[in-house]
C-alpha positions as CSV (number, residue, x, y, z in Angstrom):
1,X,117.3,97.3,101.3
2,X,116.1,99.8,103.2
3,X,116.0,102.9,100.8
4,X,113.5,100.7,98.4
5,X,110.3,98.6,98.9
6,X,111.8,95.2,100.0
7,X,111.8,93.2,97.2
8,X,112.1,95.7,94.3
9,X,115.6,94.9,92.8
10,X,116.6,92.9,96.0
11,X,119.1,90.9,93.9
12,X,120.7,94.1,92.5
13,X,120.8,95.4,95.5
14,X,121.9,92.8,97.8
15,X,124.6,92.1,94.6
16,X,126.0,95.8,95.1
17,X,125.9,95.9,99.4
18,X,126.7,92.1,99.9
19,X,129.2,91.6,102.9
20,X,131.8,90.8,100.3
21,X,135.3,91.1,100.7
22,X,136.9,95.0,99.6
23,X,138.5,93.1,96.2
24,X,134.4,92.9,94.6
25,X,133.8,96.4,95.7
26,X,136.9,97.6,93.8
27,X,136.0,95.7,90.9
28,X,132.5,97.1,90.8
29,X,134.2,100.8,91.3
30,X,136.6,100.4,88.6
31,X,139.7,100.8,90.8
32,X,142.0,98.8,88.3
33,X,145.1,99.7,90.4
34,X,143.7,99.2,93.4
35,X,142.7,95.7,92.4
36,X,146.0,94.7,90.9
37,X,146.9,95.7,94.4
38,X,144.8,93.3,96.1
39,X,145.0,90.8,93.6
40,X,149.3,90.5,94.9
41,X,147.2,88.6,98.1
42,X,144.8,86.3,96.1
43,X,143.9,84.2,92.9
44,X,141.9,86.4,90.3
45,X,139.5,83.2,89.7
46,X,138.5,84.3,93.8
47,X,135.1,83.7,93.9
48,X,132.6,85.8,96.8
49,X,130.7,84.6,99.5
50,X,127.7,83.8,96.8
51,X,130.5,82.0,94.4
52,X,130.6,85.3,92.2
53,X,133.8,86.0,90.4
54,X,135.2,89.4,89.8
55,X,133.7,88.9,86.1
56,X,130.1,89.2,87.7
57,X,130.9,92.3,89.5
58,X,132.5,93.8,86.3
59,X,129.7,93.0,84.3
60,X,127.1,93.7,86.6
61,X,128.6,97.4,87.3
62,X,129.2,97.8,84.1
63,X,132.9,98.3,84.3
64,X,133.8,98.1,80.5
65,X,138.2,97.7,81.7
66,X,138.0,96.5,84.6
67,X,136.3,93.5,82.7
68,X,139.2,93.9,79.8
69,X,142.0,93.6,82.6
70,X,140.8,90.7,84.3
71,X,140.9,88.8,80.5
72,X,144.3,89.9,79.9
73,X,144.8,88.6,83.5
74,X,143.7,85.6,82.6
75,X,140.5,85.0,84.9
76,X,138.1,82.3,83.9
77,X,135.3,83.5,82.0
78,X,132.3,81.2,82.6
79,X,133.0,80.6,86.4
80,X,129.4,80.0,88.1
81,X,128.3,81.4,91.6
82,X,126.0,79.0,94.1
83,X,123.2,79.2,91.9
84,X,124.8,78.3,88.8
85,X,124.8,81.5,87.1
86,X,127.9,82.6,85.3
87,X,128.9,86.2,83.7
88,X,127.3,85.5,80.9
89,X,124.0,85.4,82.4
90,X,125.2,88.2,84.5
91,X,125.0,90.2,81.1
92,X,121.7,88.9,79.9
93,X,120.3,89.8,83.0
94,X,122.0,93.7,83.3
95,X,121.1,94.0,79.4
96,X,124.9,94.7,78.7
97,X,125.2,93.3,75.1
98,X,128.7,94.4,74.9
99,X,129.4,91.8,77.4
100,X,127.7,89.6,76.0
101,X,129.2,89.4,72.4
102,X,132.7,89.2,74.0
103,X,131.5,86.6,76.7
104,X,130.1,84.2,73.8
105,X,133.4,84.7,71.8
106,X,136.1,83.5,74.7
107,X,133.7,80.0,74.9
108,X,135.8,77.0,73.4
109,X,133.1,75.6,71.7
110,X,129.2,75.2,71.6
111,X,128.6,72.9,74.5
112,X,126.9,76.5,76.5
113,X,124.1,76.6,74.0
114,X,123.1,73.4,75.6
115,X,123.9,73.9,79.3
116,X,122.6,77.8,79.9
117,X,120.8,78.3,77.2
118,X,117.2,77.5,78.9
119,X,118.1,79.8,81.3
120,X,119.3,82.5,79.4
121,X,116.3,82.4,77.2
122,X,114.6,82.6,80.6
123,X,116.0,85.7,82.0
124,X,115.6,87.6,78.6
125,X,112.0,86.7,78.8
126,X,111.6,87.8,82.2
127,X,112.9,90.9,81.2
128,X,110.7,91.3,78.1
129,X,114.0,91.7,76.4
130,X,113.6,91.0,72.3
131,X,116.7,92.2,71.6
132,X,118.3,89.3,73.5
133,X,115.7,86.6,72.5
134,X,116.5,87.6,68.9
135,X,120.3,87.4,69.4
136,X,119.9,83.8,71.5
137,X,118.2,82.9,68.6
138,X,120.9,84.5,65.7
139,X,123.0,82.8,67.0
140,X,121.8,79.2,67.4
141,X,120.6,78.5,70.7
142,X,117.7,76.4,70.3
143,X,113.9,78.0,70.8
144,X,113.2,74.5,72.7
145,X,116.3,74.7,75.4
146,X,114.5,73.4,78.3
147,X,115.8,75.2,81.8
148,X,116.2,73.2,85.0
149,X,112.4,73.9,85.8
150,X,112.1,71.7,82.4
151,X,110.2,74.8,80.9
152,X,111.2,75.8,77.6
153,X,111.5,79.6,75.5
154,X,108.0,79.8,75.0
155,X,106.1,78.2,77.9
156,X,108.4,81.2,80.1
157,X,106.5,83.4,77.5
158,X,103.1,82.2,78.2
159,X,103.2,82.4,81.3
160,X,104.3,85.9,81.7
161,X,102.2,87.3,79.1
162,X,104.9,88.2,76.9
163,X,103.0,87.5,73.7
164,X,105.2,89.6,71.6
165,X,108.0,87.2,72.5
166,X,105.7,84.4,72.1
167,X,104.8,84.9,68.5
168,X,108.7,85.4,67.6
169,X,109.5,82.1,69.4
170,X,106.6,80.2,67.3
171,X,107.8,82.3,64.4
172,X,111.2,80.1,64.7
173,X,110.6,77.0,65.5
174,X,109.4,76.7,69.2
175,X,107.5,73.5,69.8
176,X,104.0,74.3,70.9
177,X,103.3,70.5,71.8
178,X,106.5,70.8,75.0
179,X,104.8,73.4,76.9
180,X,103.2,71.7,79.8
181,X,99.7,72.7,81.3
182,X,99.8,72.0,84.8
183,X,96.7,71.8,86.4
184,X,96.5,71.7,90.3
185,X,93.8,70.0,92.4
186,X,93.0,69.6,95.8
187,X,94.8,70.8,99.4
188,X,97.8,72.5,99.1
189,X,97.4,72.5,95.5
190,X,97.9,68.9,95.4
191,X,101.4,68.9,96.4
192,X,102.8,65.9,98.4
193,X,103.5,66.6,102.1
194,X,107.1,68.2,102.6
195,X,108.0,66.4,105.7
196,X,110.7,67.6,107.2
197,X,112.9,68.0,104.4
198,X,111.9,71.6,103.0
199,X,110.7,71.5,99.2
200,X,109.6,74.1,96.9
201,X,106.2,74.5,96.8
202,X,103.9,74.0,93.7
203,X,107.0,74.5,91.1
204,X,105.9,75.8,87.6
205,X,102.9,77.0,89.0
206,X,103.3,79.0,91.8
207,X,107.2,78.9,92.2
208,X,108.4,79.7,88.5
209,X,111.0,81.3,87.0
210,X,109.8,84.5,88.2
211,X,111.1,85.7,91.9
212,X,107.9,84.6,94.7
213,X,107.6,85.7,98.6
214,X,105.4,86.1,100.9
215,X,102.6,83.5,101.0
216,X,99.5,83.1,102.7
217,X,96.4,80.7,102.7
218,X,92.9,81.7,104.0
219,X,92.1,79.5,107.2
220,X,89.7,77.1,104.9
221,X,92.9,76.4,102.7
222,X,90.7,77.7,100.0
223,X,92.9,81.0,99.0
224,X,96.3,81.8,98.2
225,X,97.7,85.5,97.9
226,X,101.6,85.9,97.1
227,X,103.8,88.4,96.0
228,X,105.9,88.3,92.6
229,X,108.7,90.5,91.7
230,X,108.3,91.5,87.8
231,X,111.6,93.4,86.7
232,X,112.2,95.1,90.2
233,X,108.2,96.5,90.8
234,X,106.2,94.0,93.1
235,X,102.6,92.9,92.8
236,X,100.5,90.4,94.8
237,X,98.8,87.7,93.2
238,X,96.1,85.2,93.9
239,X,94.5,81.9,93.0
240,X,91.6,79.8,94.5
241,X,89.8,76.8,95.0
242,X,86.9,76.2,93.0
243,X,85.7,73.0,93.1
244,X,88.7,70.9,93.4
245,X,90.7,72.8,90.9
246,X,92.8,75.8,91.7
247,X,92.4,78.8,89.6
248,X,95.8,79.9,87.5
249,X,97.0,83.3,89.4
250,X,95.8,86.5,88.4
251,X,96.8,90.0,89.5
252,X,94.7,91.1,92.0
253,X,97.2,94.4,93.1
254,X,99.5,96.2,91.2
255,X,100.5,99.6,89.7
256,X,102.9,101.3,87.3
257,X,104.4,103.2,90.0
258,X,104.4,101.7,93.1
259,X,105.1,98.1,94.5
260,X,102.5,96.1,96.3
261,X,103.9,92.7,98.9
262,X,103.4,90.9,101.6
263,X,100.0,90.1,102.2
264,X,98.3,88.8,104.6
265,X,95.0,88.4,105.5
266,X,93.3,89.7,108.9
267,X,91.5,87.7,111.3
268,X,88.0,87.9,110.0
269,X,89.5,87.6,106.5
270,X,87.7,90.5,105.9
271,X,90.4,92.7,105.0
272,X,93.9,91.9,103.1
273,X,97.2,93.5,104.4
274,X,100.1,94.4,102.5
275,X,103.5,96.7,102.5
276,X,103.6,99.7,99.8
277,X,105.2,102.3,98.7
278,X,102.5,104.4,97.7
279,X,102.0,108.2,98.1
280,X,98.9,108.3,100.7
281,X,96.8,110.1,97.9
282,X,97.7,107.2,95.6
283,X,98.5,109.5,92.8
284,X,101.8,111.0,93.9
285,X,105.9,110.3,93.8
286,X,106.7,107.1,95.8
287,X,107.2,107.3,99.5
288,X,108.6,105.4,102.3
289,X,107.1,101.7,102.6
290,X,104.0,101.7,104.7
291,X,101.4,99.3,106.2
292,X,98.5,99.5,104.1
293,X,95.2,97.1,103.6
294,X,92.0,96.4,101.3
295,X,88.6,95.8,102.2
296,X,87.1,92.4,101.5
297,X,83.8,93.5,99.1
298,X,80.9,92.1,97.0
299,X,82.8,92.3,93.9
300,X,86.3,92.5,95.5
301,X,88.6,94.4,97.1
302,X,88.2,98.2,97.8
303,X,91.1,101.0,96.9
304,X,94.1,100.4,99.2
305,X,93.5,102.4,102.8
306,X,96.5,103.6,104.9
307,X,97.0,101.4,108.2
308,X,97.4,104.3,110.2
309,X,99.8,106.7,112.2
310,X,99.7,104.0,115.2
311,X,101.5,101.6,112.8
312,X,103.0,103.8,110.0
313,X,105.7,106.5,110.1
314,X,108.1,108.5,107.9
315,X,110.4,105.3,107.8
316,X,109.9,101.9,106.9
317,X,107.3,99.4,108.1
318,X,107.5,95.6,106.7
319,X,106.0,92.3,107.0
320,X,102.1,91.8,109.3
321,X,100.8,89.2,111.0
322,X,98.2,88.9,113.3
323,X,97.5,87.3,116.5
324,X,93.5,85.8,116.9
325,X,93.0,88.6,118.7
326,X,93.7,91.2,115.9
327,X,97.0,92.6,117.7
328,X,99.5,93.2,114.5
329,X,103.0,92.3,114.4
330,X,105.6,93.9,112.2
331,X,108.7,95.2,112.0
332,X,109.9,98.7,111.8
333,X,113.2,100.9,111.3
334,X,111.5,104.0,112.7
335,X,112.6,104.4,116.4
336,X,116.0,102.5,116.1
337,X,119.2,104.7,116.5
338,X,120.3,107.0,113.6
339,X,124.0,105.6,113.1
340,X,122.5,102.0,113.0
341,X,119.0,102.1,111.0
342,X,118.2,98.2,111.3
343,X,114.6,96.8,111.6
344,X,112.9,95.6,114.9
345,X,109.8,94.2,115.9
346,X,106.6,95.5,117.4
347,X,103.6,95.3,117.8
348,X,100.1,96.9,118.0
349,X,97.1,96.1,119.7
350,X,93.5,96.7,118.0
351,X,91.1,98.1,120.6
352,X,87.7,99.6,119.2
353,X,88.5,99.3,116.2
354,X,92.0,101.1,115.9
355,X,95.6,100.0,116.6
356,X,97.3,101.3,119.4
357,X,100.6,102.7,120.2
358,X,103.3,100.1,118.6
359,X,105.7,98.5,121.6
360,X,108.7,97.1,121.2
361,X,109.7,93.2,121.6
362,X,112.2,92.9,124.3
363,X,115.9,91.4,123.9
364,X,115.1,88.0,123.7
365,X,113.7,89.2,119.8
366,X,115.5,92.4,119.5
367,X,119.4,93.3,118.9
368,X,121.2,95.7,117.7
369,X,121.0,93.5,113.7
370,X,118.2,93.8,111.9
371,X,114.8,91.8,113.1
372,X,111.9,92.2,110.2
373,X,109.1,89.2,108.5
374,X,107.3,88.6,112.0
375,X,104.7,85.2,111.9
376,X,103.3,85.4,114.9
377,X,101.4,82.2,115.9
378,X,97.6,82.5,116.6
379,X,97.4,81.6,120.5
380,X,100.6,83.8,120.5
381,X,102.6,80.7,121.5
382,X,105.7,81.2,119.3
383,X,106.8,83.8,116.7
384,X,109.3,83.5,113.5
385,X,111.1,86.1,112.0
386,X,114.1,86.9,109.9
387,X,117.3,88.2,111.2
388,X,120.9,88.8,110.3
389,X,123.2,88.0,112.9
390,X,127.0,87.3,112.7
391,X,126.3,83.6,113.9
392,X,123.7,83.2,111.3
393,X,124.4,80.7,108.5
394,X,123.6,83.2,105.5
395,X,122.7,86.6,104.7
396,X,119.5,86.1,106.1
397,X,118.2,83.5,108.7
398,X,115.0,82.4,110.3
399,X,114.8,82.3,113.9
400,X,112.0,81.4,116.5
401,X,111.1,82.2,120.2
402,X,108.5,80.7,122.1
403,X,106.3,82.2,124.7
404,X,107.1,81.1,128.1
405,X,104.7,80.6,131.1
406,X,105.1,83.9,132.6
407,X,104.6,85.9,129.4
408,X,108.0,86.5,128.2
409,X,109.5,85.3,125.1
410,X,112.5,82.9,125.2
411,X,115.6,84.0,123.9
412,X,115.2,83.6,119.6
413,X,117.1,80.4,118.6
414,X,118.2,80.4,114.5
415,X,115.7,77.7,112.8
416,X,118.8,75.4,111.3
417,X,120.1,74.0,108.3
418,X,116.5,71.8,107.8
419,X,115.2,75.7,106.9
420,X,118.4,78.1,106.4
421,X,120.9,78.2,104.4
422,X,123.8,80.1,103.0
423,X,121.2,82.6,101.5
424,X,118.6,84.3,102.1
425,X,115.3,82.6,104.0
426,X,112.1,85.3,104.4
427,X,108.6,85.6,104.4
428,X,107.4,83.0,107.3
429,X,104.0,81.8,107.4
430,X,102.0,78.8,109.2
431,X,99.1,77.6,108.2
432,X,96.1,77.9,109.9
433,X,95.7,73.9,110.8
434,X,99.5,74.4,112.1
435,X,100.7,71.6,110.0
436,X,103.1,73.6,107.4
437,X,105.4,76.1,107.2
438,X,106.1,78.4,104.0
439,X,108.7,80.9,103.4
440,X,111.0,82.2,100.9
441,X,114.4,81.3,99.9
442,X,116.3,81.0,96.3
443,X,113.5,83.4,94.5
444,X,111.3,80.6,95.7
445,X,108.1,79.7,97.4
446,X,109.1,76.6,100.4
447,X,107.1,74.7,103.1
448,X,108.2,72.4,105.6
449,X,106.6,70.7,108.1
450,X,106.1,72.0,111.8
451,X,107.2,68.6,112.8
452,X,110.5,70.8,112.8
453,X,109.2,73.0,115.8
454,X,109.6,70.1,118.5
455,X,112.6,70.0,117.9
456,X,114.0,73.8,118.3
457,X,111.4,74.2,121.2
458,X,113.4,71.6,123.1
């Protein structure tokens, strides 16, 4: 995660460097003798802590007998992991067609058309793969498979531009009359109020099929800027009020080369903060991920301006918020020691007009894990963040500290099982009435009421 801009092929990546036991590692090397060793100690239908099977990791890795042996071992081919997704999927996603065919031919009979094919259909789309669509179609999954959004072949199409695979899908048979047009209207997009209970926020429009993060309204509620992941490059995305109809998103930063996340809006709302990867000159090789920002203009936004050597350094910078005051908080990698490269948290005054020197968050925020996606509160009253600590209850947690009367922080307390969970929870953000929180989990956009808060501050 660190040798990449956050999000770009995060699943990959945290697929290849989980904390998984040394039997999915061996798998994924193609250590065959080595894993009949192991496999004296356990089951080969062993599942990970995400619920993937050593059929994943041999798809996934590409590991053409490692995936033979474990068939003539007799693993269980369509096992699914926490999210439902099975090896099959695993192949449709990693474009390994080889897979694939072999996959389809150990199934016992056609109920899987039925059950994945929605979400198969999905992935190929996301990945503007025809040569998949086509061979879903060959071989009879239906062009109207709905997925567990409910969206069907082509509305996954339509929504991500992939016209090509649009036309094809009408070409054979895909119902034009089941894609939904969803409208939104009013606060919050016109969602019901969470509670609570944490619930995704604006599915199908804003959380889709596609993988969202990092969310932020404009104090008037009247904007919303997000980040998407498109086939491991990131991009932000935006869509407003007008009226009392929100616009659909549209792109407002992206680039061929680098990725563009996390924004977040300064103080004034005059400028929009975001983490890139860009070469300062904008024209060169990628670099390390740095704090950058646009200008709020007549027409727009300006070209992309560096934050700054106060803020930004030869290593990695994520994640800004600000206080009302415009003192930054984010997290960086850059002064931590060199045998243990984890994230902490800073931040950075504005005086006249320029950050300051970044200081370090004491102990109460800070270990020796890794401490990134600071929300700082306003008043500066509390902050969130996400951390991964043994204790936690997933790969990732959030966690919040509150400011105490004589200026310190109190010690960070995890957020619970109303907000984490055996995943990965990111991105914080309150709104600016302090009614709702957002972040990310499951490729998703959540909220969740600050109700929540009273609770952990006791």
């Amino acid at each position: 995660m660190k040798s990449q801009i956050r999000f770009s092929a995060f699943l990959l990546l945290c697929f290849l460097t989980s904390n998984a036991q040394n039997i999915y590692r061996t798998a994924c090397q193609g250590n065959i003798s080595r894993l009949d060793s192991l496999l004296q100690k356990t089951t080969v239908n062993t599942q990970d802590n995400r619920g993937r099977s050593l059929l994943h990791w041999a798809v996934a890795c590409n590991q053409k007998e490692v995936f033979g042996h474990l068939l003539q071992k007799g693993i269980t081919p369509n096992l699914e992991d926490e999210e439902g997704v099975t090896p099959l999927f695993m192949a449709v996603r990693f474009k390994r067609m080889e897979f694939f065919n072999q996959l389809v031919r150990l199934e016992t009979d056609t109920s899987w058309k039925q059950k994945y094919g929605g979400q198969l259909f999905a992935k190929a789309i996301l990945n503007k793969d025809t040569v998949f669509v086509q061979k879903l179609t060959e071989i009879g999954v239906s062009v109207n498979s709905k997925n567990k959004r409910g969206s069907t072949p082509l509305e996954v199409a339509l929504k991500t531009n992939a016209t090509k695979i649009a036309d094809f899908l009408k070409a054979n048979g895909a119902d034009e009359t089941l894609v939904r047009n969803l409208i939104v209207k009013g606060a919050y997009m016109g969602q019901k109020s969470p509670g609570t209970v944490s619930t995704i926020f604006a599915p199908n429009v804003i959380s889709t099929e596609e993988y969202e993060f990092g969310s932020v309204f404009n104090k008037a509620g009247t904007e919303f800027y997000y980040g998407v992941d498109v086939n491991g490059k990131t991009e932000i995305r935006y869509s407003e009020l007008q009226g009392d109809t929100w616009t659909s998103p549209k792109i407002i930063l992206s680039h061929k080369q680098y990725g563009y996340n996390d924004p977040f809006l300064s103080p004034d709302e005059n400028r929009l903060y975001f983490i890139s990867n860009s070469a300062m000159d904008g024209k060169g090789e990628q670099k390390d991920i740095d704090i950058w920002y646009v200008n709020r203009t007549g027409s727009g936004w300006s070209e992309p301006v560096n934050a700054g050597p106060n803020i930004n350094t030869s290593n990695e910078e994520y994640y800004i918020s600000f206080t009302k005051d415009g003192t930054m908080y984010f997290s960086t990698d850059a002064y931590s020691d060199e045998n243990n490269r984890n994230h902490d948290i800073y931040y950075s005054k504005f005086v006249n007009g320029e950050f300051q020197k970044a200081i370090r968050l004491d102990d109460a925020i800070n270990t020796n894990a890794y401490e990134a996606d600071v929300f700082v509160a306003p008043d500066e009253s509390y902050i969130i963040f996400c951390a991964m600590r043994s204790e936690g209850m997933g790969r990732g947690d959030l966690y919040i500290s509150f400011k105490k009367e004589d200026g310190s922080w109190s010690q960070s307390v995890n957020m619970g099982d109303a907000i984490n969970t055996e995943g990965h929870e990111l991105c914080p953000f309150v709104t600016h009435d302090g009614k709702y929180l957002f972040y990310t989990s499951k490729q998703d956009i959540y909220w969740v009421s600050t109700a929540v808060f009273k609770l952990l501050k006791k």
